[in-house]
Phi, psi and omega in degrees: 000322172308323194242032136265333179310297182328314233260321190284151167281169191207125157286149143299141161222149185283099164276169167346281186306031204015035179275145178258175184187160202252116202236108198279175160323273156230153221270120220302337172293315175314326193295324176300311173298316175301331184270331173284345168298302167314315150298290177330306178291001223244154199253108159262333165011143162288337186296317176305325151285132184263129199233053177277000000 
């Protein structure tokens, strides 16, 4: 997660109250999520590979 973090941009954004605050590219739980998904969801079966 560290060297996605490094690799996405991040805005500065202003709120109202004129405090800034770090707003990423994509927000890193999406990222988690997406790689836990994928795992959970992925056919590891032996049938499933092509071993050519």
């Amino acid at each position: 997660m560290r060297c996605l973090k490094h690799h996405l941009h991040e805005d500065e954004v202003y709120q109202a109250d004129g405090h800034m605050h770090h707003v990423e590219e994509i927000p890193l739980t999406t990222i988690r999520e997406f790689v836990a998904n994928s795992l959970v969801h992925s056919n590891l079966s032996p049938k499933h590979f092509d071993y050519r």
